[in-house]
C-alpha positions in Angstrom: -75.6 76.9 -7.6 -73.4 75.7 -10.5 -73.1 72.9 -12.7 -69.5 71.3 -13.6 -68.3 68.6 -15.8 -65.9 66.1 -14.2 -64.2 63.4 -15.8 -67.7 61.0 -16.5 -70.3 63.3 -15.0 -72.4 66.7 -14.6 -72.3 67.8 -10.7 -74.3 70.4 -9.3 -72.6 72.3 -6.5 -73.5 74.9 -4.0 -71.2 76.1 -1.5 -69.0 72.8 -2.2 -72.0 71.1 -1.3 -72.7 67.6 -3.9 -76.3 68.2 -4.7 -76.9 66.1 -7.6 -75.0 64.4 -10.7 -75.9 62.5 -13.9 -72.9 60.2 -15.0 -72.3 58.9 -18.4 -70.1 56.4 -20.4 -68.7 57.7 -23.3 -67.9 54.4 -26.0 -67.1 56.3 -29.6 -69.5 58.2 -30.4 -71.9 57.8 -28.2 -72.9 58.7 -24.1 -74.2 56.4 -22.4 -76.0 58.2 -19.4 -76.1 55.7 -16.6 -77.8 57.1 -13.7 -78.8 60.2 -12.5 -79.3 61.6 -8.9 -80.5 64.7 -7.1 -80.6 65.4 -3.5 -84.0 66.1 -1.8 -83.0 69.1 -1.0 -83.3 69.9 -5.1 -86.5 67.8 -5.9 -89.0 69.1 -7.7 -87.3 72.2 -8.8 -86.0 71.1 -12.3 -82.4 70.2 -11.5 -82.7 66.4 -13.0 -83.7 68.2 -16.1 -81.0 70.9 -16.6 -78.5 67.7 -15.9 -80.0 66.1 -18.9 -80.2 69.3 -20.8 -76.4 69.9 -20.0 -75.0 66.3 -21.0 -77.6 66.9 -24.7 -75.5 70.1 -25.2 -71.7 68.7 -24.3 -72.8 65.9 -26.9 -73.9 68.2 -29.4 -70.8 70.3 -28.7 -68.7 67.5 -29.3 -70.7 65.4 -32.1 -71.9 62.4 -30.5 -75.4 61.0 -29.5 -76.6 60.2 -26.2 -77.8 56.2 -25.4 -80.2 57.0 -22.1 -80.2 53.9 -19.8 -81.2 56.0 -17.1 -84.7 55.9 -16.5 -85.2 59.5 -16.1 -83.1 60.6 -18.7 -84.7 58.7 -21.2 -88.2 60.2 -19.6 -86.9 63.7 -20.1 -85.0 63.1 -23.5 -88.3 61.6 -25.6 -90.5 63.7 -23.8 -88.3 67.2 -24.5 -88.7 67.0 -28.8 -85.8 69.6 -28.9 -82.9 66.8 -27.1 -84.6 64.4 -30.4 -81.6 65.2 -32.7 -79.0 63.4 -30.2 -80.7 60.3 -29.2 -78.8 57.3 -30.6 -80.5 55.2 -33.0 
C-alpha cells in the first residue's frame, strides 16, 4: 500500500487499486482540504489519518498552511497538537 500525490490530492493505492484520497485546493499560501474519503475496505485502520498527516507534511515542505473544510480533517488536525503549526489562522 502506497500513498502518491497527484495534481490536487493524496491517493492511497494497492495493486492499482483507489482505496482512499484527501483532495485539497491550493489558493497562495494556503491548502484548502476539501474532502476526504477512504474505502471500507481501509476503515478503521488509520488510513484517513496518515492522508491528513501526509498533506500537514507536503505543506510544511513547501511553506504554506492548511484551511481544513473537511470535517474529518479538521477532527484529526486540532485533535493531533503536533499538525498545530500549519493550521491557517
Amino acid at each position: 500500500m502506497e500513498i502518491i500525490q497527484d495534481t490536487d490530492r493524496f491517493v492511497v493505492t494497492e495493486d492499482s487499486e483507489e482505496l482512499g484520497y484527501i483532495s485539497c485546493v491550493p489558493d497562495g499560501d494556503v491548502l484548502t482540504v476539501d474532502h476526504t474519503e477512504v474505502s471500507s475496505k481501509l476503515e478503521g485502520k488509520g488510513m484517513g489519518k496518515k492522508l491528513v498527516g501526509h498533506v500537514v507534511q507536503y505543506a510544511r515542505d513547501e511553506g504554506k498552511t492548511i484551511d481544513p473544510k473537511c470535517p474529518f480533517a479538521r477532527s484529526v488536525i486540532e485533535k493531533t497538537p503536533e499538525f498545530h503549526d500549519v493550521l491557517a489562522k
